[in-house]
Z-matrix of the N, CA and C atoms (Angstrom, degrees):
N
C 1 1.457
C 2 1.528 1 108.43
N 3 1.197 2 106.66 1 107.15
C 4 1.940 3 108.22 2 167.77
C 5 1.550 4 120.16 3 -45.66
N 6 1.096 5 129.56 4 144.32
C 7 1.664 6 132.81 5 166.72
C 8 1.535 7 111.73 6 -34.69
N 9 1.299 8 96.39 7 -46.62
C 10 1.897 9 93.80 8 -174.14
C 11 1.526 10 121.66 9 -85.66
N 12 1.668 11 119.15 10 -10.95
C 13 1.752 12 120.75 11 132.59
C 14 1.036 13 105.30 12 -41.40
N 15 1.596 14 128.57 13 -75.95
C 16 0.784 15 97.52 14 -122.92
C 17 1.757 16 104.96 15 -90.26
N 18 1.259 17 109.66 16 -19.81
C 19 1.635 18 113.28 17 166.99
C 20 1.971 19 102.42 18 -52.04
N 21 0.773 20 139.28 19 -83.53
C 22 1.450 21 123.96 20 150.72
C 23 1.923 22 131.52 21 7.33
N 24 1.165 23 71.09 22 -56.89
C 25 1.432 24 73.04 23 164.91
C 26 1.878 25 130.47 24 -80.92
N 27 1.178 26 96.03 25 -24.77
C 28 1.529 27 128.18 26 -162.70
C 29 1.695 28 88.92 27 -82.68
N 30 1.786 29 124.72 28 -55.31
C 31 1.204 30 126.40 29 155.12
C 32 1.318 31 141.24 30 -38.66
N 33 1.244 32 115.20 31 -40.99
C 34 1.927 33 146.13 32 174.09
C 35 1.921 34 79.92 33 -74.08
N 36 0.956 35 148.70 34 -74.91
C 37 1.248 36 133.43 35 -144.18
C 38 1.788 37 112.58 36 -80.92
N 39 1.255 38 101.07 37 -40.30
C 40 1.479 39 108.97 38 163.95
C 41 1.685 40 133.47 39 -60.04
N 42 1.950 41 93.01 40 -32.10
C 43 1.675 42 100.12 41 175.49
C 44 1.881 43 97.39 42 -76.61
N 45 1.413 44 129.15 43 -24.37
C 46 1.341 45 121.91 44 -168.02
C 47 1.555 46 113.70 45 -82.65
N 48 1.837 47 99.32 46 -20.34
C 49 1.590 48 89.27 47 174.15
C 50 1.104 49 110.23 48 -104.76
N 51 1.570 50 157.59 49 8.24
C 52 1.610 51 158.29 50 102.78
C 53 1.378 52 93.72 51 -17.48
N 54 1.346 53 154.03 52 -91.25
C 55 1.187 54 151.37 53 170.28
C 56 1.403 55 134.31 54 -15.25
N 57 1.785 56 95.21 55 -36.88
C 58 1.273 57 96.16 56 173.31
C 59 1.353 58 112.66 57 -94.79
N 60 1.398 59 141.77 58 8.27
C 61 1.441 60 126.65 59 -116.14
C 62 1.721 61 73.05 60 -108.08
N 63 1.521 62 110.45 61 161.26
C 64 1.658 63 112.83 62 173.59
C 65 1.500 64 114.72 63 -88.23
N 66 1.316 65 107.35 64 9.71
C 67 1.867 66 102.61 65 -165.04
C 68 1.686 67 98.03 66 -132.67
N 69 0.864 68 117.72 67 147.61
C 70 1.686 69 118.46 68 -169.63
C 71 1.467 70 111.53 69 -95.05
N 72 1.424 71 92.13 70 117.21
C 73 2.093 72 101.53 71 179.09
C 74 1.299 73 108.58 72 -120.91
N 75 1.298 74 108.50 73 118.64
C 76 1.339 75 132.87 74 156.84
C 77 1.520 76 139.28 75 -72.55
N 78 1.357 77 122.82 76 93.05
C 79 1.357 78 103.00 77 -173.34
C 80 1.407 79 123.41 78 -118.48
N 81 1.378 80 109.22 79 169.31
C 82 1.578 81 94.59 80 -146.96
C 83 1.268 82 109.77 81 -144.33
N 84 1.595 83 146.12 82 104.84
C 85 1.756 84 141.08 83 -159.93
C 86 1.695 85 114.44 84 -49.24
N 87 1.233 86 154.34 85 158.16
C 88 1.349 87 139.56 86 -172.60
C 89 1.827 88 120.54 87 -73.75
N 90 1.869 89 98.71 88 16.60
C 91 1.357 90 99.67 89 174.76
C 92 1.469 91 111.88 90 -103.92
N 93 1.515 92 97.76 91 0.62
C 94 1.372 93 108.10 92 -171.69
C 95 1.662 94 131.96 93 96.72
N 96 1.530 95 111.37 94 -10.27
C 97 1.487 96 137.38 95 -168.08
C 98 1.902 97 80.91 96 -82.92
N 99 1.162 98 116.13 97 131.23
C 100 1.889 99 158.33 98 157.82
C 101 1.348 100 89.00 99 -42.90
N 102 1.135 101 119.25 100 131.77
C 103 1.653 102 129.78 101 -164.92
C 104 1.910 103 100.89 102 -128.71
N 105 1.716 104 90.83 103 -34.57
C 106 1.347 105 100.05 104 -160.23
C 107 1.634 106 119.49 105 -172.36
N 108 1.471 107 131.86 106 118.59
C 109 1.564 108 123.13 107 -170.28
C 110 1.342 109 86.82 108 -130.65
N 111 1.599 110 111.09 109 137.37
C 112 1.343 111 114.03 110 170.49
C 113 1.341 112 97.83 111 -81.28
N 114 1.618 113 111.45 112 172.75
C 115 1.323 114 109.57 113 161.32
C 116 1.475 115 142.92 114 -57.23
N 117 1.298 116 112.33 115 -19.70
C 118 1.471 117 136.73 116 177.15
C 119 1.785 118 102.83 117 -62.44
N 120 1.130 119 96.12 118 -52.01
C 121 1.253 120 111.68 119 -161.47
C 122 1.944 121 98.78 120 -74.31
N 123 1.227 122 123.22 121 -69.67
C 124 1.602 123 110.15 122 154.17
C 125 1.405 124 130.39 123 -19.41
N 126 1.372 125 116.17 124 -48.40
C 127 1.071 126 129.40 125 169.20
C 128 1.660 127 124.92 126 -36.37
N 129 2.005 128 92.91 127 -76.50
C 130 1.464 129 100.28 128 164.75
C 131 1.581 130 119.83 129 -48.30
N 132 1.534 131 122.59 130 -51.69
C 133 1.397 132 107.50 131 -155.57
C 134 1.722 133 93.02 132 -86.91
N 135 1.072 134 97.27 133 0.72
C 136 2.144 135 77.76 134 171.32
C 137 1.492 136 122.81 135 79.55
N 138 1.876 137 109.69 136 1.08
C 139 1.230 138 110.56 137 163.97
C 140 1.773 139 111.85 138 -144.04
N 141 0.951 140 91.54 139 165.69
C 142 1.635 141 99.58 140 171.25
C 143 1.230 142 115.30 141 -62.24
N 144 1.720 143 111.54 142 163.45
C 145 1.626 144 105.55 143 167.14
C 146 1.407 145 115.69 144 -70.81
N 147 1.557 146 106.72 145 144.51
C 148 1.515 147 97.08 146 -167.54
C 149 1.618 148 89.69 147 -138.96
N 150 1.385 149 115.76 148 138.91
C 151 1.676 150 124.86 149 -174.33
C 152 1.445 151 119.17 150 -68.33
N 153 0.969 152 109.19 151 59.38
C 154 1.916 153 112.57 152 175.91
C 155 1.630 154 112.62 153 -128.54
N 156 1.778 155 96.13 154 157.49
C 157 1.152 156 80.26 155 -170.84
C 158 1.374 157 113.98 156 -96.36
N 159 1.776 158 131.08 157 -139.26
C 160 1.347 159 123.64 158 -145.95
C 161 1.635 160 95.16 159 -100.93
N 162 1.660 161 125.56 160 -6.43
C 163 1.758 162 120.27 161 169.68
C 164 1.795 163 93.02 162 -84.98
N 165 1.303 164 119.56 163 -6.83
C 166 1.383 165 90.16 164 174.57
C 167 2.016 166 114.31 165 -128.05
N 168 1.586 167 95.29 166 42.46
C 169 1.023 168 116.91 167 154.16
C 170 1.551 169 136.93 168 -18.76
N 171 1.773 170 73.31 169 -77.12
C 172 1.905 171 121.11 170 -156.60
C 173 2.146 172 90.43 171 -68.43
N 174 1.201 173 90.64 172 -52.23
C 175 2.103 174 93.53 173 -160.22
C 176 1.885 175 92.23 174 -64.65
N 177 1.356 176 97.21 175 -36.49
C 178 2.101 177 93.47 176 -143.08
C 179 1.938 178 75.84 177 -83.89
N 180 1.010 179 154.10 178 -28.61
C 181 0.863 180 135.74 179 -171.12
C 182 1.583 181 121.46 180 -113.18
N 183 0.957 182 114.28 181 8.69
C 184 1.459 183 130.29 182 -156.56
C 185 1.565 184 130.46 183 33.38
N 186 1.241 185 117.98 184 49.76
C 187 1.595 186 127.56 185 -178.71
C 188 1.794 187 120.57 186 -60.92
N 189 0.843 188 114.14 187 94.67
C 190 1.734 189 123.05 188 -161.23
C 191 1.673 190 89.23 189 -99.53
N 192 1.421 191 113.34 190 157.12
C 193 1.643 192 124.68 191 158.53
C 194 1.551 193 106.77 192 -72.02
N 195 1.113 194 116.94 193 170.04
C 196 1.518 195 139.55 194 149.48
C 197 1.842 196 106.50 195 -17.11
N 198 1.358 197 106.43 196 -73.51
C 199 1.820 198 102.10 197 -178.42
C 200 1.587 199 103.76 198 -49.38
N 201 1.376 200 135.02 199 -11.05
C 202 1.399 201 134.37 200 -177.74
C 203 1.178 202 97.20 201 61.38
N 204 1.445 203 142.41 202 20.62
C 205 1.333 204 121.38 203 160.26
C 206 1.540 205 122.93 204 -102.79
N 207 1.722 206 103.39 205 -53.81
C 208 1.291 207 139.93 206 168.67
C 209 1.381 208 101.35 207 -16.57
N 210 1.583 209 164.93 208 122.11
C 211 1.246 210 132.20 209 120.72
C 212 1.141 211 131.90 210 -36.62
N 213 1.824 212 134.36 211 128.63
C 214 1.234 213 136.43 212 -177.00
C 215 1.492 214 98.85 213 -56.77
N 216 1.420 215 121.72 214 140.70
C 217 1.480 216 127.57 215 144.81
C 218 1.537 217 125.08 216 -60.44
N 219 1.134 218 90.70 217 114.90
C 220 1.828 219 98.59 218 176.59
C 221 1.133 220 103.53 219 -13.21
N 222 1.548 221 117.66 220 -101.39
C 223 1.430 222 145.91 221 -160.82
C 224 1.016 223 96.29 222 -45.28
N 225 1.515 224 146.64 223 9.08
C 226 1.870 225 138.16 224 179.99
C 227 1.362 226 104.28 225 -124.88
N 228 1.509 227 118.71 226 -24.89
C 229 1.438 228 113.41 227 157.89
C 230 1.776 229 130.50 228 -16.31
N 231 1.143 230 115.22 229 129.89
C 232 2.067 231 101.80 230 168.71
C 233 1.330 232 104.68 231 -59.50
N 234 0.922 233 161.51 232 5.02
C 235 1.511 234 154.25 233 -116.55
C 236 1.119 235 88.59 234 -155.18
N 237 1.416 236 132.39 235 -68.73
C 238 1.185 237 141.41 236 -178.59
C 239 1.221 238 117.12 237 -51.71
N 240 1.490 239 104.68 238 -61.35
C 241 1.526 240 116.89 239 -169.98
C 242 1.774 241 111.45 240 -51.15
N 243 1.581 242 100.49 241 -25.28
C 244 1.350 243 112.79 242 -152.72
C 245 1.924 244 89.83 243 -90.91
N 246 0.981 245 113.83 244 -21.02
C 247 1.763 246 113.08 245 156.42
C 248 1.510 247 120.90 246 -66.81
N 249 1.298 248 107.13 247 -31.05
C 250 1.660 249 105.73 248 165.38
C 251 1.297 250 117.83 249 -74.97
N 252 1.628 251 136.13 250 8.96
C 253 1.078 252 124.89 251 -162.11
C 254 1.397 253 131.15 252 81.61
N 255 1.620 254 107.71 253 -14.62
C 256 1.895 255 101.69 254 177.62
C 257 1.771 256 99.58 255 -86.19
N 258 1.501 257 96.94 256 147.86
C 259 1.879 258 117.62 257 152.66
C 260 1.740 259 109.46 258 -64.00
N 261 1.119 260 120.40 259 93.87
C 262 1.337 261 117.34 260 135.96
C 263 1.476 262 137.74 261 -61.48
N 264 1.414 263 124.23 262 115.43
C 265 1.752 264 106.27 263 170.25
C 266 1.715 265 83.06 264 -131.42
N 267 1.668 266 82.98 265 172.77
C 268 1.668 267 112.55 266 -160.47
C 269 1.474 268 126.19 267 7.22
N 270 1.328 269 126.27 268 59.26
C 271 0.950 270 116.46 269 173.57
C 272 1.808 271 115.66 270 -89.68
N 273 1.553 272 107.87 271 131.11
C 274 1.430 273 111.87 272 170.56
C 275 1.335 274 117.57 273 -47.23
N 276 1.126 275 121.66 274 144.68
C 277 1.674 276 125.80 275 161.85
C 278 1.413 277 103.47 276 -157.52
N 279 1.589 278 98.26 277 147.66
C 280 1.437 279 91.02 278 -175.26
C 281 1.676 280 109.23 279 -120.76
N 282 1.479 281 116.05 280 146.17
C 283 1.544 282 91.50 281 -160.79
C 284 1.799 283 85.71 282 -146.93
N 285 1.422 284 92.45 283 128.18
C 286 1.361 285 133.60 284 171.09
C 287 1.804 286 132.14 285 -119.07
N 288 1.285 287 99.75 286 104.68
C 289 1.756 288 99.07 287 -179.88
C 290 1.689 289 84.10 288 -146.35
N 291 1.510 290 92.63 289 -173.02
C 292 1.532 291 120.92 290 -174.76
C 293 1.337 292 112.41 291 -49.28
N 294 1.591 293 118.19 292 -45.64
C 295 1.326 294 120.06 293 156.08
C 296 1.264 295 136.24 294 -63.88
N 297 1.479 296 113.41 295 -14.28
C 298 1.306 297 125.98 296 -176.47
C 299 1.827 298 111.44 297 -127.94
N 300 1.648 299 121.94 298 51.53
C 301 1.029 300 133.23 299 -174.55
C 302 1.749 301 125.95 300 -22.48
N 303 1.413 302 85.90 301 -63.64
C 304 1.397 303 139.69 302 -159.73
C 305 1.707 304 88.09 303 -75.71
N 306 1.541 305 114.12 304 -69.20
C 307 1.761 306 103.69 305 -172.15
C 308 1.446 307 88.41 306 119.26
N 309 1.566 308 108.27 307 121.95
C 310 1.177 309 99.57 308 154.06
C 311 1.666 310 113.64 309 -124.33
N 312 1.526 311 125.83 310 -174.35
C 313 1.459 312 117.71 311 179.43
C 314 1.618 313 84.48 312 -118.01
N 315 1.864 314 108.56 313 134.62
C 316 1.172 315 102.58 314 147.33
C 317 1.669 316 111.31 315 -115.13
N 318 1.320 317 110.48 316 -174.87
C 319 1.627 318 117.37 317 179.09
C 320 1.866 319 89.07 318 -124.58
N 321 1.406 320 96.55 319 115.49
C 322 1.545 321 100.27 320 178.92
C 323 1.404 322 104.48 321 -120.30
N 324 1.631 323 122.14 322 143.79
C 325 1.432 324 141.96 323 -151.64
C 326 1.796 325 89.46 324 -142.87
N 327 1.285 326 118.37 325 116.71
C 328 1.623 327 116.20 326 172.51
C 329 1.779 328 93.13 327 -128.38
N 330 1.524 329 100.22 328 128.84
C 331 1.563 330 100.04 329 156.76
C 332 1.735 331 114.16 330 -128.93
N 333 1.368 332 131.38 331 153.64
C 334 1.115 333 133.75 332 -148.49
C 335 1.916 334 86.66 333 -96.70
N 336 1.384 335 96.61 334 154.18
C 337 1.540 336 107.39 335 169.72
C 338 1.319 337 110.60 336 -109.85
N 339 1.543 338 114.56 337 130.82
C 340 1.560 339 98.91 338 -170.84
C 341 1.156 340 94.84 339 -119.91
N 342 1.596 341 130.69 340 170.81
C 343 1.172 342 139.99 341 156.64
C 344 1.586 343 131.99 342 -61.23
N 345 1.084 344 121.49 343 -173.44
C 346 2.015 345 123.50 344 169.12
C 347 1.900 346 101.21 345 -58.83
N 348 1.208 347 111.69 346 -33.01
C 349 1.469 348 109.54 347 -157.94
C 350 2.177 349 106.60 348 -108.73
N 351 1.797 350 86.81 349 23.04
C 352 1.679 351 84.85 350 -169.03
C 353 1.647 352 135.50 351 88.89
N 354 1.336 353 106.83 352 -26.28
C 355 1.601 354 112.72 353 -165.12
C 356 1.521 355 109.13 354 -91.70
N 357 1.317 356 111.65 355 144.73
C 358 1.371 357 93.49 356 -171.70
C 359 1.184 358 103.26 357 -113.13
């Protein structure tokens, strides 16, 4: 098997368990542009991946506060925050769109990926 099977292969097995995973991960390049939604994760928020960036979060996905009415502010998002460099874990959000009629609550956890030199 050549190096580039088998890295290939190593890819094919890693994209099937993101796919399979039961909890929805979102990942996202350090400009904030959607890199990647497993299916889990589509699932919960009730829409597809859709190409916007992190001020248009809040509308294309429907990100509400706690009162479920409020729209979340971009820039206070875990997602967001987690581009500035902070650890988010479990934070409530409640998210309502066309796919998500009804409203659901998730608990969202974002941590930043950094490089050898820190930067993420």
């Amino acid at each position: 098997m050549t190096l580039m099977q088998s890295l290939l292969d190593d890819v094919d097995i890693l994209r099937s368990v993101f796919d399979s995973l039961a909890v929805g991960v979102v990942v996202c390049d350090h400009r904030g542009q959607l890199l990647c939604i497993n299916p889990e994760a589509q699932r919960i928020l009730g829409v597809q991946r859709k190409e916007v960036g992190p001020l248009d979060w809040t509308p294309v996905y429907g990100c509400f506060l706690p009162d479920t009415l409020t729209p979340y502010p971009p820039e206070q998002l875990p997602l967001a925050r987690c581009l500035g460099g902070e650890e988010v874990l479990h934070e409530l959000v409640f998210i309502r769109n066309s796919g998500q009629p009804a409203g659901v609550w998730i608990s969202v956890s974002a941590r930043p990926f950094r490089d050898k030199t820190g930067a993420i």
